[in-house]
C-alpha positions in Angstrom: 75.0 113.3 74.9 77.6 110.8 76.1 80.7 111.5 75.5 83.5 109.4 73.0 87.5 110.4 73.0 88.3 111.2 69.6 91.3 108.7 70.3 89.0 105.6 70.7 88.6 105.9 66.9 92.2 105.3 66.7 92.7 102.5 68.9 93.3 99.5 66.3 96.3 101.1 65.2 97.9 101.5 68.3 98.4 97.7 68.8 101.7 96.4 67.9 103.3 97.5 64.8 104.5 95.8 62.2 108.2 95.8 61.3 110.5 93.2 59.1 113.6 92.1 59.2 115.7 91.1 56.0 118.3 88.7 55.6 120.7 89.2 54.2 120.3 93.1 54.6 123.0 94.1 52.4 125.3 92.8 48.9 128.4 94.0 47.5 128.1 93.6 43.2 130.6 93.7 40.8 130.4 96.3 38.4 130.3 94.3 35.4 128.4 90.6 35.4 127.9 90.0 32.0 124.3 89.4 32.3 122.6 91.1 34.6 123.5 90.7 38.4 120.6 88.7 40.3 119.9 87.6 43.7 117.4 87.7 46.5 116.9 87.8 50.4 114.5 86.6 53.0 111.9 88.8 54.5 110.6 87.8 58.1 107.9 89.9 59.7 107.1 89.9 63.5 103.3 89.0 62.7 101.7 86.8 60.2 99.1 89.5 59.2 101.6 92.7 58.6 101.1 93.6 54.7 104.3 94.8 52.8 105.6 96.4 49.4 109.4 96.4 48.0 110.6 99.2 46.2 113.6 99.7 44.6 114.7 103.4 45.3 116.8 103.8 42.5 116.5 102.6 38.4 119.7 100.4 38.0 118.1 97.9 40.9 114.9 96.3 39.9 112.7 93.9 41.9 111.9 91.0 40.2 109.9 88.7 42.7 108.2 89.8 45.8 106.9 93.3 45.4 104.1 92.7 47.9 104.0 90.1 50.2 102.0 89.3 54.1 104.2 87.9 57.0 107.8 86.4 55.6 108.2 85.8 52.6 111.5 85.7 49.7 112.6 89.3 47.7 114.8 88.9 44.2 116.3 91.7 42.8 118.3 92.0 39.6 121.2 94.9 39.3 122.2 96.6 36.1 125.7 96.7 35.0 128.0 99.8 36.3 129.4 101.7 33.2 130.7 104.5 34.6 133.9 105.0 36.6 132.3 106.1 40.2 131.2 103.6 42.7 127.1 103.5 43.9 125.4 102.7 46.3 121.3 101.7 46.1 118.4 100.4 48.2 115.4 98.5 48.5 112.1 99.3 50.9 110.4 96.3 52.4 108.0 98.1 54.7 110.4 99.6 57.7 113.8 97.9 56.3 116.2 98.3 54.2 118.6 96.0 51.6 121.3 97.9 50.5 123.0 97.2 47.5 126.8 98.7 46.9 127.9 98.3 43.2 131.8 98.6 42.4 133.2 101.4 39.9 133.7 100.3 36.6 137.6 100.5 35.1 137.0 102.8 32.3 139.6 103.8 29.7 139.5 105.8 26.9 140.5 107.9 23.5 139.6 111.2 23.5 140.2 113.1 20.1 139.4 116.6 18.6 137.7 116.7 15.0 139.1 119.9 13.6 142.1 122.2 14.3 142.9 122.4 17.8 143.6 126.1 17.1 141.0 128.7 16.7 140.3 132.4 15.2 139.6 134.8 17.5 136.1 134.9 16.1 135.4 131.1 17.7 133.5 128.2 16.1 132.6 124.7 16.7 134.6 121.6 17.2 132.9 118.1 17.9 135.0 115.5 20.5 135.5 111.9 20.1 135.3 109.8 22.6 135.9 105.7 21.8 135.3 103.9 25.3 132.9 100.7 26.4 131.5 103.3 29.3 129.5 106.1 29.9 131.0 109.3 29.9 130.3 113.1 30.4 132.7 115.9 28.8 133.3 118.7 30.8 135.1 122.0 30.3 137.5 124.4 32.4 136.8 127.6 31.2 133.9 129.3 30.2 134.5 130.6 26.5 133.8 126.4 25.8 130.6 125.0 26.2 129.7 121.4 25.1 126.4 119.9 24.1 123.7 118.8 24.3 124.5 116.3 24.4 127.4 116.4 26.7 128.0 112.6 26.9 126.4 109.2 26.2 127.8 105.0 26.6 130.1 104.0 24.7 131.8 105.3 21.5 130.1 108.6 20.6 130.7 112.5 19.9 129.8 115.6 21.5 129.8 119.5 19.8 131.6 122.1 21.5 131.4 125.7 21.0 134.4 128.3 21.1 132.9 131.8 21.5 134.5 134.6 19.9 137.9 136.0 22.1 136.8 139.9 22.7 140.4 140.1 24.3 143.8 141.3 22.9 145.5 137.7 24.4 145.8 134.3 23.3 144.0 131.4 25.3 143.9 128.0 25.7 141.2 126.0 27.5 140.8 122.0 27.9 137.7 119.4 27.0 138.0 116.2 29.1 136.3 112.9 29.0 136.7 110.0 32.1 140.1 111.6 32.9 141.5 112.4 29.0 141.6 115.6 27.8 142.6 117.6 24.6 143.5 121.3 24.4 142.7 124.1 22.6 144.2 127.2 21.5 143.0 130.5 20.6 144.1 133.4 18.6 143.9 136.9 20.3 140.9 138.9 19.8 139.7 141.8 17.6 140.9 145.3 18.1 139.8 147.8 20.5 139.4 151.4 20.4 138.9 153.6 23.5 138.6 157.6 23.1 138.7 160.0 25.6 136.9 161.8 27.2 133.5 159.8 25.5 131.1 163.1 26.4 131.6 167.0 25.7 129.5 170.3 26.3 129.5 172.8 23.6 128.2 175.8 23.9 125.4 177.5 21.6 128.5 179.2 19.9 130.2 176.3 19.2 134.2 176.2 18.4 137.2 173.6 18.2 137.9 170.3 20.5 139.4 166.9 19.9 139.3 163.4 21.8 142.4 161.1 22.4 141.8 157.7 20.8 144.0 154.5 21.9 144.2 151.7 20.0 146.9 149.7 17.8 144.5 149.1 15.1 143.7 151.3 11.5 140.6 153.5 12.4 138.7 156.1 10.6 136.1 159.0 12.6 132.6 159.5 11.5 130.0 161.9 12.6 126.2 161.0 12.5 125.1 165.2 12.6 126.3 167.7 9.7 126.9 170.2 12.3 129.8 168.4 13.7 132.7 168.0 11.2 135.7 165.2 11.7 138.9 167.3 10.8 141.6 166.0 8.7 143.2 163.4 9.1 140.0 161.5 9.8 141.4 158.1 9.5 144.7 156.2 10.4 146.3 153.7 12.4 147.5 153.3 15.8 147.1 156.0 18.6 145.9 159.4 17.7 144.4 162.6 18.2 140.4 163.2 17.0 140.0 167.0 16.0 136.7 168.3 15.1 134.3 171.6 15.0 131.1 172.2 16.2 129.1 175.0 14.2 127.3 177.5 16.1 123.5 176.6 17.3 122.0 180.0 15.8 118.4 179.2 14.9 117.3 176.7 17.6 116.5 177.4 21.7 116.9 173.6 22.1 120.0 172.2 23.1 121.2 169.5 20.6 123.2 166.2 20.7 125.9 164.0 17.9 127.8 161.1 17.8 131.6 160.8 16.3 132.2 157.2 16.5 135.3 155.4 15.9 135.8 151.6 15.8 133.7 150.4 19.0 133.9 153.4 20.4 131.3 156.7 20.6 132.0 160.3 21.4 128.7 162.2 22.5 128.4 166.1 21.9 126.2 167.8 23.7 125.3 171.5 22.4 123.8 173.9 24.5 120.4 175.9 22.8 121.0 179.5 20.7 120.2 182.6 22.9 116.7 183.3 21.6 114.1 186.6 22.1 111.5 184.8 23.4 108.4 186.7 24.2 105.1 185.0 25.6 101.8 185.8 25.6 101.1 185.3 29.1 103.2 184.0 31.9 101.3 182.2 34.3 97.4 180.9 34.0 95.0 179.5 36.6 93.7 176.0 36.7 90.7 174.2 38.1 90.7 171.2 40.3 88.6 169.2 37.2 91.7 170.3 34.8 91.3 171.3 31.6 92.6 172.9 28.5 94.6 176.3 27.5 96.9 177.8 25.4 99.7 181.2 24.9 101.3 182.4 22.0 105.1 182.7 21.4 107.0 185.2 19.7 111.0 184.2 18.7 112.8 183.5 15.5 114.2 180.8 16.5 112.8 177.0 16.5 111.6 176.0 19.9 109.1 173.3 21.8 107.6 173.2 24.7 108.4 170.9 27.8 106.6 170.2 31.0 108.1 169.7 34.2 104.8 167.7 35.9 102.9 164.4 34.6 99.8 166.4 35.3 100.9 168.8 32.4 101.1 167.7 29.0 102.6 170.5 26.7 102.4 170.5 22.5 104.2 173.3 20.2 103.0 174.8 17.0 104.5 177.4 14.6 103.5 180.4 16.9 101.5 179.1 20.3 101.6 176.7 22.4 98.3 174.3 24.2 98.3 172.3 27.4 96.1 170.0 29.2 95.8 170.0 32.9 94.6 166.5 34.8 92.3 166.4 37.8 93.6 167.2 41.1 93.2 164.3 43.3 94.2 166.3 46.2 92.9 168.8 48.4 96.5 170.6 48.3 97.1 173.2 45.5 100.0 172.3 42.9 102.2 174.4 40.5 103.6 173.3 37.2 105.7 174.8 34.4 106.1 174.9 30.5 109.4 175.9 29.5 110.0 177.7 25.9 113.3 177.8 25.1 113.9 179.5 28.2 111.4 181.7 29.0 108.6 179.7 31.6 104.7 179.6 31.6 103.1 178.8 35.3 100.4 177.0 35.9 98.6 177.1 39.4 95.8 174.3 40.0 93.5 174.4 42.9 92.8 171.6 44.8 89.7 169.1 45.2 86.9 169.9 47.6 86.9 167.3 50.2 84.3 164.8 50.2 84.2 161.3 52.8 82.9 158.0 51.7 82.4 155.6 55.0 81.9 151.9 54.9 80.8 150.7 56.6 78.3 152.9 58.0 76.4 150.8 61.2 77.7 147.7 62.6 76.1 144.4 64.5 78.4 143.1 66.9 78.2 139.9 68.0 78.4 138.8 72.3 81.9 137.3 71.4 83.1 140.9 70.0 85.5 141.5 67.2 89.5 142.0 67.2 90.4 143.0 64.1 87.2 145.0 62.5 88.2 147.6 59.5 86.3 150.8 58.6 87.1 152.5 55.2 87.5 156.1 55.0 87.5 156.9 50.8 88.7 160.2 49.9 91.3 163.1 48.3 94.3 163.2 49.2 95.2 166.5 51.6 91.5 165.7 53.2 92.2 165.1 56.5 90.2 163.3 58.9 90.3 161.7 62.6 88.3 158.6 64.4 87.2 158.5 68.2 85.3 156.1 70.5 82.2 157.2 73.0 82.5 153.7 74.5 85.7 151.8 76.6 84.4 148.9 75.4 84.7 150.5 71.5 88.4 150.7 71.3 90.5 152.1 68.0 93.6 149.5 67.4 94.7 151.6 64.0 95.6 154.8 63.2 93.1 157.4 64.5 93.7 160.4 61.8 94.7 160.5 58.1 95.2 162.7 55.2 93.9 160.9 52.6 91.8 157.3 52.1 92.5 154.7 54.2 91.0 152.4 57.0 90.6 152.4 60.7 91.3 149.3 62.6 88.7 148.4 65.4 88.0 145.8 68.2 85.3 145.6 70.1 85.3 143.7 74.1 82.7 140.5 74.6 79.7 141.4 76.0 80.1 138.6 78.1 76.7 137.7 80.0 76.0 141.7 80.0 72.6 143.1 78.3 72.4 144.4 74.7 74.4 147.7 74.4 75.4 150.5 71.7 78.1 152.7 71.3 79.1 155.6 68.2 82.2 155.5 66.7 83.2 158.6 64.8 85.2 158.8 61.5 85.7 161.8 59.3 82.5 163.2 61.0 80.2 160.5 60.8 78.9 158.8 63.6 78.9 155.2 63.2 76.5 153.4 65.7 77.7 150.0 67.3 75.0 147.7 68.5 76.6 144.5 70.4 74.1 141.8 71.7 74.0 140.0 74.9 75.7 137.6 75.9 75.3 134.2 78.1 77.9 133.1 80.6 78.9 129.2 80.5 77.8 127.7 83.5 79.1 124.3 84.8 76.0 121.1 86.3 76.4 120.0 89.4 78.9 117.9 90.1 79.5 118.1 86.4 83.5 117.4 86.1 84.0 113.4 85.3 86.6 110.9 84.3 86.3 110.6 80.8 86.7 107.1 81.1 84.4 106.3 84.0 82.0 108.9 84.4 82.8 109.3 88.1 83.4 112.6 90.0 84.8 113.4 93.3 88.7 114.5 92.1 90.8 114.8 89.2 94.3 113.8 89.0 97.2 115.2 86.9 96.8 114.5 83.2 93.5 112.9 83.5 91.5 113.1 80.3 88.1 114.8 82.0 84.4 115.2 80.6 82.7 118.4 81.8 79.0 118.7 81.5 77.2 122.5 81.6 75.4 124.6 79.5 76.7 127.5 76.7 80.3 126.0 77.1 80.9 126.1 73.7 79.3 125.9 70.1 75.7 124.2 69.2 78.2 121.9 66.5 80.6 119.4 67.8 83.9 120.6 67.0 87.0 118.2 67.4 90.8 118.9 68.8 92.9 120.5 66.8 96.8 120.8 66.5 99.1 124.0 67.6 101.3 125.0 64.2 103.9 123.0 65.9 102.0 119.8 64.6 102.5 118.0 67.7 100.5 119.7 70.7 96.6 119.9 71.5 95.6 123.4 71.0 93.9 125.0 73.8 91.4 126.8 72.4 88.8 125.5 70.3 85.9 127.0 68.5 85.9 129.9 71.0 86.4 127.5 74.1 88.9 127.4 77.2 89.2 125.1 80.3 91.4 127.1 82.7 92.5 125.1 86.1 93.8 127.5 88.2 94.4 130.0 85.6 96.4 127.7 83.7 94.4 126.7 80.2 94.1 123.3 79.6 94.3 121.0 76.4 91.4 120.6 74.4 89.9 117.1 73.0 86.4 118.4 71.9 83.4 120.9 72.6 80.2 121.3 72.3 77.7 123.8 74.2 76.7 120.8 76.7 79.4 118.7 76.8 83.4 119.2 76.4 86.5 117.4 77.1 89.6 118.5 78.2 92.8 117.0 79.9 94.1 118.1 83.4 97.6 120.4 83.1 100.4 118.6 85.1 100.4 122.0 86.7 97.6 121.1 89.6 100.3 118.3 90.9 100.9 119.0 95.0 97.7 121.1 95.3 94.9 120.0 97.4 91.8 121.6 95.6 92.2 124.0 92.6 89.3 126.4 91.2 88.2 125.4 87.4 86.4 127.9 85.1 85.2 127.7 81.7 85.3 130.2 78.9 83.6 131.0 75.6 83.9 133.3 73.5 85.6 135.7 76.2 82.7 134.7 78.8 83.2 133.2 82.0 81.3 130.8 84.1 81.6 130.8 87.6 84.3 129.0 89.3 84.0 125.0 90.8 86.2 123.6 92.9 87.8 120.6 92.1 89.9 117.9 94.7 93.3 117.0 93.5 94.6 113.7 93.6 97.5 111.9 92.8 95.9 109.3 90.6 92.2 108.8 89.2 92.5 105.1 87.6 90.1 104.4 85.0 89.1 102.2 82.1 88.1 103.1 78.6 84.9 100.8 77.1 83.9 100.1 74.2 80.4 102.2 74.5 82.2 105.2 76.4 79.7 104.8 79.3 82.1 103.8 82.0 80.5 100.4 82.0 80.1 97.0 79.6 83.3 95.7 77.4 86.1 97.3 77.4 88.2 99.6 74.9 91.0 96.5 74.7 93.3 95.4 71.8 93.5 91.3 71.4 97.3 90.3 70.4 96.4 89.6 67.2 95.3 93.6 66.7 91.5 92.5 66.8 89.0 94.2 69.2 88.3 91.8 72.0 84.7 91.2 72.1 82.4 87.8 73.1 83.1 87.1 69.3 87.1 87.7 69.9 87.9 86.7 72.8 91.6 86.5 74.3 92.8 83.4 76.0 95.4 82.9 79.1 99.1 83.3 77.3 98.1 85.9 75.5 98.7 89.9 75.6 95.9 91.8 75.9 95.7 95.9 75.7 94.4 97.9 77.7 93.6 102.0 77.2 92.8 104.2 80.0 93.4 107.4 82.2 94.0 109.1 85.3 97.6 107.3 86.0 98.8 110.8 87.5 102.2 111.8 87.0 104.8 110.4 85.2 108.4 110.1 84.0 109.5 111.5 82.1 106.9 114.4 82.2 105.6 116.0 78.8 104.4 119.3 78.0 100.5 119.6 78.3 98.8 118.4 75.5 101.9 117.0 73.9 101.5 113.7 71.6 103.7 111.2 72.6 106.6 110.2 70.1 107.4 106.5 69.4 110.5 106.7 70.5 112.3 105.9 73.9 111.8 107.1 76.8 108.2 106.9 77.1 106.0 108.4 79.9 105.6 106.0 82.3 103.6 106.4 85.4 105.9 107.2 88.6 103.1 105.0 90.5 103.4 101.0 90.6 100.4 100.2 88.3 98.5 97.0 88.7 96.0 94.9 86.9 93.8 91.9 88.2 91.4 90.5 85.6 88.4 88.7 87.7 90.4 89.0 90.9 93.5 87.1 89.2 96.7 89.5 89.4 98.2 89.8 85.9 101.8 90.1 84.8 102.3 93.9 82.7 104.6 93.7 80.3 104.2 97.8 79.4 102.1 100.6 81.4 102.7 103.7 80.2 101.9 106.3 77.5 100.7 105.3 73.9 102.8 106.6 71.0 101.1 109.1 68.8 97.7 109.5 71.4 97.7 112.6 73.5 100.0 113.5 76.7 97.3 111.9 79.7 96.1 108.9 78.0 97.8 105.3 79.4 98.3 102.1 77.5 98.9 99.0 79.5 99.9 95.6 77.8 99.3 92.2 80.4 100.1 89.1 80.0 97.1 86.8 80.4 97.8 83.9 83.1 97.0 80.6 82.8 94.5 81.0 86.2 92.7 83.7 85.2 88.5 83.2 84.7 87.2 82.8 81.5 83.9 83.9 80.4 82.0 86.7 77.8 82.2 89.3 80.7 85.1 89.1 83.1 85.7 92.5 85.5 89.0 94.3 84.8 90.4 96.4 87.7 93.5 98.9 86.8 95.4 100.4 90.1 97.4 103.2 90.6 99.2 103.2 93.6 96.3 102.5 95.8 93.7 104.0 93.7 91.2 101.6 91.8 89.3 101.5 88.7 85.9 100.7 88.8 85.1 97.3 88.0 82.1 97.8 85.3 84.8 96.9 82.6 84.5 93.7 81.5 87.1 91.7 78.9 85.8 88.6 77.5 88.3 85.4 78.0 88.1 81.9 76.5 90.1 78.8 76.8 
């Protein structure tokens, strides 16, 4: 399989990129025009085939003629009148540019009148505002007891509601409602009365006996209890600050404490009475209970009224005339648990034993594959109190999680490659159970002779630098194809892919495809000053032997269009076509030319890095040449391509009026004194 840089594919859009320019590329507009404001601008683009749209960016500019165009053409535009009292500013796309339209603030004035009393109850209501004006307006508020709207504004003459909410203070207010820069007031009476007692709870004991509360407030007030063992002494009604008197009767027939309410105005009082002091006698104090739960019951001998209350979830408690029954809920733990049921005071135990301890493993053998595994997950199912513990018979079986527990759960496993190893087992063990691990061989990568190439023409004998590289081999990576990909960053090569690593000198090295014969990866800057460096490849944690590769400062070399090192080349006419015998360039034109192996450069990026369209570029920190069928040609631009990867070179020449013409013309790109091959060809006519 021969190989083809993914970038190739992207080569016709790296040619020269279309921009416009407007003129004019701005307008100042009146706010108001009567009719609506129009005009237009000229749109000139740097080629006659660049494609554009205009779009206005905001709804009071619309564009009327020229909303797609190709090469120059004319934009109109209309602009709405401004009705409102704020200055704007708005803009029109056309492709990369920008018309910018600035529209003046309207001189607004206006009458701004309240329908209804501008004074107010303290229980609140609604008002509506007027507002006569030619503009658009909003009405806004400056304290939060008025709200207005919806609508809160419209154009022109027109009316909004506004709410007063009810004043829950003792103090009059006032608040404004304001419309472009006129406002009205309004006032509002003090709120309703308050009433505060104190203190707002009491404990009572089972006897009972005499208390009061202080109440504060300016307003009339009367006191009324919600129990009829709680009686409001007179007087139990008045006005102004006072104090509450009241009796609590004795709690005589119940064990169970009791609660009441006096209330007065907006204020509540709560009485909490403790229960009589009953003879209680049980049946039985205490009762056993298996770990499946289940039913039971005591009697209960008192005069008094009682019920019965639980202290645990896992005991639910119901009272009768002269017993009471419970149900106990399985124990889900190995632990034993105690509960109680309290009878107006006297308490019935309940001891539970726990579940018997039973392991569920999943899974209960595994098949490992040669690459291993780094984050495999046993589940341990079980009660809780059951404790357990996991262990490895192998080094290469290693426990990542936790390695005991006390209830269900999971161990957390890896397990190493096998690397080019035989077939091998191991036991792992968890709760007890001995969980075989059967891994299968694996197959180191190993590199073909003289198998490290330019990517661009095929040759070995040295790498340089940044060169984009083809390695040949076998079991360097997966049977399928698989593509670069991006780090999270979004803008570097990863260096891994689908299981595979480059490493030059230790150092891994950006990845542009892989396959199990055939990969492609680009030098790291990193080998710069060394004479030879050792390269090894990896998959899926195996490693081939190491080759030695020459360093050297540059590897010149020419993309073509077949990817074989030979025939026409991967070139860009000026016009953004492909050159080929059917397109050819001719002499005063710019041709483009994409290869590799230019060495280092300035500035230098990070490995793998794609190149931003934005100066300073990477160029090469050798001269770079170009001679097209032994003629020297003038270079306009050598140096990286914006957007392709950290490695590859782009170099524009100018075609002179002496060079040959012909369907198959030699190219030859130098780098410092280091020449391409010259099996590209460029086709040339006059």
């Amino acid at each position: 399989m021969r190989s083809t840089l993914l970038f190739l594919c992207a080569l016709p859009l790296l040619g020269q990129t279309c921009t416009q320019t407007l003129s004019p590329n701005s307008r100042s507009v009146a706010a108001v025009n009567g009719q609506l404001f129009q005009g237009n601008f000229t749109v000139t683009s740097n080629l006659s085939t660049c494609n554009w749209t205009s779009t206005s960016t905001v709804p009071w500019i619309d564009v009327q003629v020229g909303q797609t165009g190709r090469g120059n053409g004319i934009v109109g535009y209309s602009v709405d009148n401004n009705l409102t009292a704020i200055a704007r500013t708005g803009t029109i796309l056309v492709g990369n540019a920008v018309f910018t339209v600035s529209q003046a603030a309207s001189t607004c004035s206006a009458t701004v009148t309240l329908q209804g009393a501008a004074n107010i109850g303290p229980e609140g209501g609604g008002r509506l505002l007027q507002v006569a004006t030619s503009c658009e307006w909003t009405a806004v508020t400056n304290v939060d007891w008025i709200t207005v709207g919806p609508p809160t504004g419209q154009r022109g003459n027109g009316s909004v509601p506004l709410t007063i909410l009810p004043n829950n203070t003792t103090a009059v207010r006032t608040g404004a409602v304001a419309a472009l820069g006129q406002s009205v007031t309004i006032t509002q009476a003090a709120g309703t009365c308050s009433f505060t007692l104190t203190p707002t709870q009491q404990s009572v004991p089972a006897a009972g006996g005499a208390y009061s509360a202080g109440l504060a407030t300016v307003c009339a007030w009367s006191a009324i209890s919600n129990a009829n063992w709680v009686t409001v002494n007179l007087p139990n009604s008045g006005t102004g600050a006072a104090s509450i008197n009241y009796s609590v009767a004795a709690n005589t027939n119940s064990a169970d404490s009791r609660s009441a309410v006096i209330s007065v105005g907006t204020s509540n009082l709560t009485i909490q009475q403790a229960g009589g002091n009953c003879n209680v006698q049980l049946s039985s104090t205490a009762a056993p209970a298996l770990a499946a739960g289940g039913t039971g019951s005591f009697s209960v001998s008192t005069p008094c009224v009682f019920t019965a209350r639980s202290n645990v979830p896992w005991i639910t408690a119901t009272a009768t005339a002269n017993s009471v029954t419970y149900v106990v809920a399985t124990n889900p733990s190995a632990a034993v648990r105690t509960g109680t049921i309290t009878v107006a005071g006297a308490t019935f135990t309940i001891t539970q034993a726990g579940s018997t301890c039973n392991f569920a493993i999943t899974p209960e053998s595994l098949d490992i594959p040669a690459a291993g595994v780094t984050n495999g997950v046993i589940q341990v199912t079980t009660a809780a109190g059951c404790a357990w513990t996991a262990s490895s018979d192998s080094p290469w079986i290693r426990i990542t999680g936790q390695i005991t527990g006390s209830a269900q759960g999971s161990v957390q496993y890896a397990v190493d490659p096998n690397g080019a190893g035989a077939a091998r087992s191991g036991t792992l063990t968890v709760a007890g159970r001995a969980i075989t691990v059967r891994q299968n061989s694996g197959t180191a990568p190993r590199f073909a002779a003289g198998g490290v190439v330019n990517s661009a023409s095929y040759l070995a004998g040295g790498v340089s630098p940044g060169a984009i590289v083809t390695i040949f081999g076998e079991d360097l990576g997966p049977a399928t194809l698989t593509t670069a990909t991006l780090e999270e960053d979004g803008l570097t090569v990863s260096k891994s892919l689908a299981g595979t690593r480059i490493l030059f000198d230790g150092v891994p090295a950006p990845m542009v495809y892989t396959s199990r014969g055939q990969v492609s990866t680009i030098v790291p800057y990193s080998v710069a000053g060394k004479s030879s460096v050792p390269v090894i490849a990896e998959y899926l944690g195996s490693r081939s032997a190491p080759a030695t590769l020459r360093i050297l400062s540059a590897t010149p070399a020419l993309y073509s269009l077949a990817a074989s090192g030979s025939g026409p080349g991967a070139f860009l006419n000026q016009n953004g076509s492909v050159n080929s015998a059917a397109t050819p360039a001719a002499p005063g034109e710019v041709v483009i030319l994409y290869g590799t192996g230019e060495g280092l450069t300035t500035p230098l990026q990070p490995d793998g890095q794609l190149t931003p369209g934005v100066e300073p570029l990477p160029r090469p920190r050798l001269p770079v040449t170009v001679t097209i069928g032994g003629v020297n040609c003038p270079i306009l631009y050598a140096g990286a391509p914006p957007g392709l990867v950290a490695g590859a070179l782009q170099v524009n020449v100018l075609l002179p009026a002496n060079v040959p013409v012909g369907e198959a013309v030699p190219v030859v790109l130098g780098v410092g004194e280091a020449l391409s091959p010259d099996t590209v060809t460029i086709a040339i006519r006059r």
